[in-house]
C-alpha positions as CSV (number, residue, x, y, z in Angstrom):
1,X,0.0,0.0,0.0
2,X,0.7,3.4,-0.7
3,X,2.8,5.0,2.5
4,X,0.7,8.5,3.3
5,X,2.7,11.5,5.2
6,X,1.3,14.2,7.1
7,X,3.2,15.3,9.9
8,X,6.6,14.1,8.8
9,X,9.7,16.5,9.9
10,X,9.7,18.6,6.7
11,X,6.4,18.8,6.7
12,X,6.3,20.2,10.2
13,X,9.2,22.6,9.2
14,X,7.5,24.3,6.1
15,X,4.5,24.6,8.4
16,X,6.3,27.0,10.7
17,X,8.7,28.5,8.6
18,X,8.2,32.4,7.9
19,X,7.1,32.6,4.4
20,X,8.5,36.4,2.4
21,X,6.2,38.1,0.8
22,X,5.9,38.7,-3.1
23,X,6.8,41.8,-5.0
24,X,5.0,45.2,-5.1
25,X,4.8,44.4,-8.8
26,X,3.1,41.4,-8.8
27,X,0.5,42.7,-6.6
28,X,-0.6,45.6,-9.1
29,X,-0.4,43.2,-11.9
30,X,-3.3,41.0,-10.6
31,X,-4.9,44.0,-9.0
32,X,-5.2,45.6,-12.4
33,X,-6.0,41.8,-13.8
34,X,-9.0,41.5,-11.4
35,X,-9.8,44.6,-11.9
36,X,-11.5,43.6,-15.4
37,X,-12.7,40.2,-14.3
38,X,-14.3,40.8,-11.3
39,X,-15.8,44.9,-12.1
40,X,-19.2,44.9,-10.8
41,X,-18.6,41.4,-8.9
42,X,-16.7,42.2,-5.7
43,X,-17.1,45.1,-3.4
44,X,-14.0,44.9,-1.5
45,X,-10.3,45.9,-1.5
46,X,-9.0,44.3,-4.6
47,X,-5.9,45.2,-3.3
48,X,-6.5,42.5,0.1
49,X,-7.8,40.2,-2.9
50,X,-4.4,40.4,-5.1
51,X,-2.2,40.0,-1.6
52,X,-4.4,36.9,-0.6
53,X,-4.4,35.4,-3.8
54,X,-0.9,35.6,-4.0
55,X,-0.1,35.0,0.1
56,X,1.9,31.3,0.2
57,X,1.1,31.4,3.2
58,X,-2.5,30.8,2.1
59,X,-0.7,28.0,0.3
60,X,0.6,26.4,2.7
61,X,-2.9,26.0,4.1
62,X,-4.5,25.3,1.3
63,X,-1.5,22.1,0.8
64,X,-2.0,21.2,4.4
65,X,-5.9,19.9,3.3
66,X,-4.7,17.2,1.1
67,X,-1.4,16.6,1.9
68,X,-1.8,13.2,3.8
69,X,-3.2,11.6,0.2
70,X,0.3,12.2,-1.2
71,X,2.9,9.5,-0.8
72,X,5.9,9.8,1.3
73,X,8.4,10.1,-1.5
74,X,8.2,11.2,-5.1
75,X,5.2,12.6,-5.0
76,X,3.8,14.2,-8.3
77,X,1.3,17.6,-8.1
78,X,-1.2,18.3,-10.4
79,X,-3.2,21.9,-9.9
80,X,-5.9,22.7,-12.6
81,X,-6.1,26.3,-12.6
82,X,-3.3,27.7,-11.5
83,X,-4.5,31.2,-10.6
84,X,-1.5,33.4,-10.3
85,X,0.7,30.2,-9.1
86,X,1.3,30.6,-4.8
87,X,0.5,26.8,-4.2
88,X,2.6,25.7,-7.0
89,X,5.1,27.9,-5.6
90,X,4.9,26.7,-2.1
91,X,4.8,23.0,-3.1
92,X,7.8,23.3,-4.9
93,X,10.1,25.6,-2.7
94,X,9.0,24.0,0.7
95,X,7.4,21.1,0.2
96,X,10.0,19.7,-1.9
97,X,6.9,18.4,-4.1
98,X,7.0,17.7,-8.1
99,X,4.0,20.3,-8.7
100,X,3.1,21.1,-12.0
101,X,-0.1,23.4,-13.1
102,X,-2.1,24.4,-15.9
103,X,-3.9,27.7,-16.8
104,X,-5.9,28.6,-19.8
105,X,-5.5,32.3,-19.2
106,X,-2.1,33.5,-20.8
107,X,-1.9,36.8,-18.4
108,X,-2.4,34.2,-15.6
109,X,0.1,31.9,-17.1
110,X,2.9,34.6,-17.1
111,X,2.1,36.0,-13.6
112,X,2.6,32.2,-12.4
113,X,5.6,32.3,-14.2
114,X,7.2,35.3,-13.1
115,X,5.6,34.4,-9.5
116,X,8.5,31.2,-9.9
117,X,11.1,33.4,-11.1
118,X,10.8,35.5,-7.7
119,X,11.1,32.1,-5.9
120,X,13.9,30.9,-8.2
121,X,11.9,28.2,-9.5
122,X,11.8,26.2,-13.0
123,X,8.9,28.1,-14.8
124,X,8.0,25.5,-17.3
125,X,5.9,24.2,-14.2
126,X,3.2,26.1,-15.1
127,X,2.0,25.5,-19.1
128,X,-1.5,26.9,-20.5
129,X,-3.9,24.5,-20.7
130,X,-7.6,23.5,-19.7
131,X,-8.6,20.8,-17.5
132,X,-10.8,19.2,-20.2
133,X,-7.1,18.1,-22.0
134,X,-4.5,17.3,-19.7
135,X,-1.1,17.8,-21.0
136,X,-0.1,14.8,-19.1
137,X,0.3,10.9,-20.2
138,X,-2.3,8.5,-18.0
139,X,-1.3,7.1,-14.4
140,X,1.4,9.8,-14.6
141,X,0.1,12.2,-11.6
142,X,-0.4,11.2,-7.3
143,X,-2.6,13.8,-6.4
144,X,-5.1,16.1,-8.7
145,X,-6.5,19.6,-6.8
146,X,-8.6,22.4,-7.6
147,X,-9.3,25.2,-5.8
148,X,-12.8,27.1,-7.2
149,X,-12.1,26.3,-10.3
150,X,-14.1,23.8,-11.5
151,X,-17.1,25.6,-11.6
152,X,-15.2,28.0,-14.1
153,X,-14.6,24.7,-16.5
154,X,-16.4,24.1,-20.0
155,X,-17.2,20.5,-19.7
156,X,-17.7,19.5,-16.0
157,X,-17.3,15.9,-17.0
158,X,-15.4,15.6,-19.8
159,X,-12.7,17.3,-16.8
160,X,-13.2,14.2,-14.1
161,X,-12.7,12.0,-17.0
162,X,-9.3,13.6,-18.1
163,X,-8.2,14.0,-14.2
164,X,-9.1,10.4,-13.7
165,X,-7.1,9.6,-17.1
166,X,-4.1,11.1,-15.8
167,X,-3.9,9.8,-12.2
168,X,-1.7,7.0,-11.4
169,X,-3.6,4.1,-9.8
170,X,-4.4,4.9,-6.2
171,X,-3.8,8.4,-6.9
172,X,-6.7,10.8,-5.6
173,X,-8.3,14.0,-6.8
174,X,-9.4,16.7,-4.4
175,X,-11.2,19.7,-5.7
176,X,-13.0,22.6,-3.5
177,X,-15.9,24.5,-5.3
178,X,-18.8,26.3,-4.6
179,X,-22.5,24.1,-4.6
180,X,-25.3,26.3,-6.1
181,X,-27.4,24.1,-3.9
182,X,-26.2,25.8,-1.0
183,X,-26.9,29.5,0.6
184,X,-24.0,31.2,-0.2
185,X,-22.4,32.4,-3.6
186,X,-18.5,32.9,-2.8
187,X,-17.3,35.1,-5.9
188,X,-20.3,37.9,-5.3
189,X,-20.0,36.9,-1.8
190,X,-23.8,37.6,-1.0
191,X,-26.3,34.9,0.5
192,X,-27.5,32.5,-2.4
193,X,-31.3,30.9,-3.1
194,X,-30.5,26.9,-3.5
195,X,-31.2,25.5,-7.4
196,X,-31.8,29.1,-9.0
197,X,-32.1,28.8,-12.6
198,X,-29.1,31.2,-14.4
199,X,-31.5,33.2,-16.1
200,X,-33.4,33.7,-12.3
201,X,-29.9,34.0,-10.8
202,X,-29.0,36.7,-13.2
203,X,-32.1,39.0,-12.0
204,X,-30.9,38.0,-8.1
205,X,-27.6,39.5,-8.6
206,X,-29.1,42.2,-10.3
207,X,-31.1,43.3,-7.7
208,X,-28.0,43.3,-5.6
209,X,-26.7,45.9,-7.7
210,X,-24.1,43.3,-9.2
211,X,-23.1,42.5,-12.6
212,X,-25.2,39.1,-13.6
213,X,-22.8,38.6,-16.5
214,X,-20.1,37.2,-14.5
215,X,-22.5,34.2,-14.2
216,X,-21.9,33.5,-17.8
217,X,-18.5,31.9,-16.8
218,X,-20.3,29.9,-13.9
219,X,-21.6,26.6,-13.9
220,X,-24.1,26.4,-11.1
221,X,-23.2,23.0,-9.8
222,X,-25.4,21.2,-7.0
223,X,-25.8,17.9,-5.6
224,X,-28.0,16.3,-8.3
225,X,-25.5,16.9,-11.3
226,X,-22.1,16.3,-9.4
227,X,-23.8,12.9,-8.4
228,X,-25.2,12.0,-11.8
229,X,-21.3,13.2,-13.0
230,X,-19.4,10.7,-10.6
231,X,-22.1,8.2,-11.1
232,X,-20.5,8.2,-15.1
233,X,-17.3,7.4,-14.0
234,X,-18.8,3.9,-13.2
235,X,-16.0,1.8,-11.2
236,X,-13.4,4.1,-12.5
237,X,-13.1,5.9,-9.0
238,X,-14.5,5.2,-5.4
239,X,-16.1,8.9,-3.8
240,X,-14.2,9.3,-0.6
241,X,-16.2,12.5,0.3
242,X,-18.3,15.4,-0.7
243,X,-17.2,17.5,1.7
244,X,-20.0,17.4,4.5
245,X,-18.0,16.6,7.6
246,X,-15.7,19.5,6.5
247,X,-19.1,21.8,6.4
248,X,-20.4,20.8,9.6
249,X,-17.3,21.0,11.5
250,X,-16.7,24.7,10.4
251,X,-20.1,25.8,11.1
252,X,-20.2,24.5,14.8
253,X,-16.6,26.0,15.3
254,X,-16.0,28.8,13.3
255,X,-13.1,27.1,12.2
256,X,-12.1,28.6,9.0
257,X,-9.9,31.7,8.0
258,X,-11.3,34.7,6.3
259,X,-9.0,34.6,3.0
260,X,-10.5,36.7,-0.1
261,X,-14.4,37.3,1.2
262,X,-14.9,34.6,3.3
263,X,-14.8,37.1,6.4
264,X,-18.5,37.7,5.4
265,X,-19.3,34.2,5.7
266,X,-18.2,34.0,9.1
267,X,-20.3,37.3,10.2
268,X,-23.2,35.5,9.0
269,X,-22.4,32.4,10.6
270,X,-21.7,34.2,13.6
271,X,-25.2,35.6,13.7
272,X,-26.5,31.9,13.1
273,X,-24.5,31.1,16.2
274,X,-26.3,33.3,19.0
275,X,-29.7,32.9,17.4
276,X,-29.0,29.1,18.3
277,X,-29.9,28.3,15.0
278,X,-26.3,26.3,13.9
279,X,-27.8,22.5,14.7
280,X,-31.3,23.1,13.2
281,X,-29.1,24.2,9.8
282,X,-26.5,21.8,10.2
283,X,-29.7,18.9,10.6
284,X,-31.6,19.8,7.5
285,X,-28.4,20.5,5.6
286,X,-27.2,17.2,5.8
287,X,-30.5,15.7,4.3
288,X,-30.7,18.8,1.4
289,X,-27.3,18.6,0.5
290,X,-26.3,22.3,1.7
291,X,-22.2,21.9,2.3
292,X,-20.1,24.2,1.0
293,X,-18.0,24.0,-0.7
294,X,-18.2,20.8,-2.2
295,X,-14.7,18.9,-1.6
296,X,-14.8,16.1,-3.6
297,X,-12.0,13.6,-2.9
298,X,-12.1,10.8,-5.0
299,X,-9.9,7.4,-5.8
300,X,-8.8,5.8,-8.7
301,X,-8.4,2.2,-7.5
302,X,-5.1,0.1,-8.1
303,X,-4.4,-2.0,-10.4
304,X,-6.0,-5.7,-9.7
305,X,-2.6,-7.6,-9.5
C-alpha cells in the first residue's frame, strides 16, 4: 500500500517557517488583472484580494488539506487552474513536491511564471492548458486539486474524465468549489437561493446591484448533477467524500480563515451562532445537501494484481 505523510519533519518545518512576501509588482499586476474580471462582482479591497491570492502562506494551508493523500516520497502535483501560481510555488520551494499546473488564461500563465522566477523556481511548471485536456500521459500524476475552479470549466465531465485519465492508480483528486445548492455564492459573496435557474440568478444579482454577466463563466453545480457526474465514472473511482463533515465542522466551530471574502461568511455564521440556529441548519443541511464548498476527494483504485 501506498505509505501517506502528514506530519513528517519537513512537513512540520515548512509549516512553521516564515514565508517572504511577493513583490509590489506582482500585486498591481493581478490587481489591475482583477480589476476587469471581477468589475461589478466584488465590493471589497482588490488590493486584500491580489495580496491573498498571491499569500503562500494561504498556500501552505491550502497544501496542508490534502497533503496526507500524497505518498511519502516522489510525489507528483497536479493543480488545474493555477490562478497566479502561490501553491505551486509553495509546493515546490518548501514542500520539496514535483508540482506542476495548468492555466488557460495567458496573463495568468505569465504572472505564475514570473511568480516562480521571484522564488527561483523552473517556470516551465506552469503551461497553458484546460482541465478538459490534460497535457499529461495517463497514471502519470499522485494527487489532482482544484481550488474554485471547476465551476469555471467548460465541460464538468469531460474534466473528471481527463483527471481520472491522468492519475496513477491509487492516486486521488481533491477539488474545492462552490454548490449552487447551497446558501452562499463565494465570488459575489452575497447569500445564495438553493437551485436558482441562471437566467433567475442573473435577475438576483441584479437586484443586488451586481453585474449578472459574470454568471456567464459559472456553472451552477449542485448535488444532483455532481452525483449523476461521478455516477458516469462507473468503477473508474470510489467517492471518498463530498465534503459534508468539512461543512459541519466549520459551522459549529468557526473554524475557518477569512481569506478573499470569506470574512463575510463568518459574520453571517456568527449571527446563526447566537440565534442558536447552527444545529437546526447543520440537521436539515445534511438531508438537502447544503455543504459548502463541495470537496470532492475521489480514488482511482489500483491495479488488480
Amino acid at each position: 500500500k501506498t505509505k501517506l505523510f502528514y506530519f513528517g519533519i519537513k512537513r512540520k518545518e515548512a509549516f512553521f517557517t516564515d514565508i517572504p512576501p511577493v513583490s509590489d509588482e506582482l500585486i498591481e499586476r493581478v490587481i489591475r488583472h482583477r480589476e476587469v474580471e471581477l468589475q461589478g462582482v466584488v465590493k471589497v479591497d482588490l488590493t486584500k484580494l491580489a495580496r491573498d491570492y498571491l499569500n503562500l502562506n494561504r498556500a501552505r494551508e491550502l497544501f496542508r488539506r490534502f497533503a496526507n493523500l500524497l505518498p511519502r516520497e516522489n510525489g507528483k502535483l497536479l493543480e488545474i487552474g493555477s490562478g497566479f501560481g502561490s501553491l505551486i510555488a509553495y509546493s515546490l520551494k518548501w514542500e520539496g513536491i514535483e508540482a506542476y499546473g495548468i492555466e488557460p488564461d495567458q496573463k495568468r500563465v505569465e504572472i505564475c511564471r514570473d511568480l516562480l522566477e521571484e522564488f527561483n523556481l523552473p517556470t516551465d511548471r506552469i503551461s497553458r492548458s484546460v482541465g478538459e485536456a490534460i497535457p499529461l500521459p495517463s497514471n502519470s500524476v499522485d494527487l489532482i486539486c482544484s481550488f474554485t475552479v471547476f465551476e469555471h470549466v467548460q465541460n464538468p465531465q469531460r474534466v473528471l474524465e481527463e483527471s481520472v485519465r491522468v492519475l496513477k492508480p491509487g492516486g486521488h483528486l481533491y477539488f474545492s468549489f462552490p454548490n449552487y445548492g447551497s446558501w452562499w455564492e463565494g465570488h459575489y459573496a452575497i447569500l445564495w437561493i438553493p437551485y436558482l435557474p441562471k437566467w433567475v440568478a442573473k435577475l438576483y444579482v441584479r437586484l443586488l446591484g451586481r453585474n449578472p454577466a459574470f454568471l456567464d463563466h459559472l456553472q451552477l453545480i449542485n448535488y444532483r448533477n455532481l452525483k449523476q457526474w461521478i455516477e458516469e465514472l462507473d468503477e473508474k473511482v470510489e467517492t471518498l467524500g463530498l465534503g459534508q463533515d468539512i461543512w459541519e465542522k466549520r459551522l459549529r466551530t468557526l473554524a475557518f480563515s477569512e481569506w478573499a471574502q470569506l470574512g463575510r461568511l463568518k459574520k453571517w455564521t456568527g449571527i446563526l451562532h447566537r440565534l442558536g440556529l447552527i444545529e437546526i441548519l447543520i440537521r436539515v443541511g445534511r438531508r438537502l445537501h447544503w455543504e459548502t464548498p463541495f470537496i470532492l476527494v475521489l480514488r482511482k483504485p489500483l491495479l488488480d494484481n
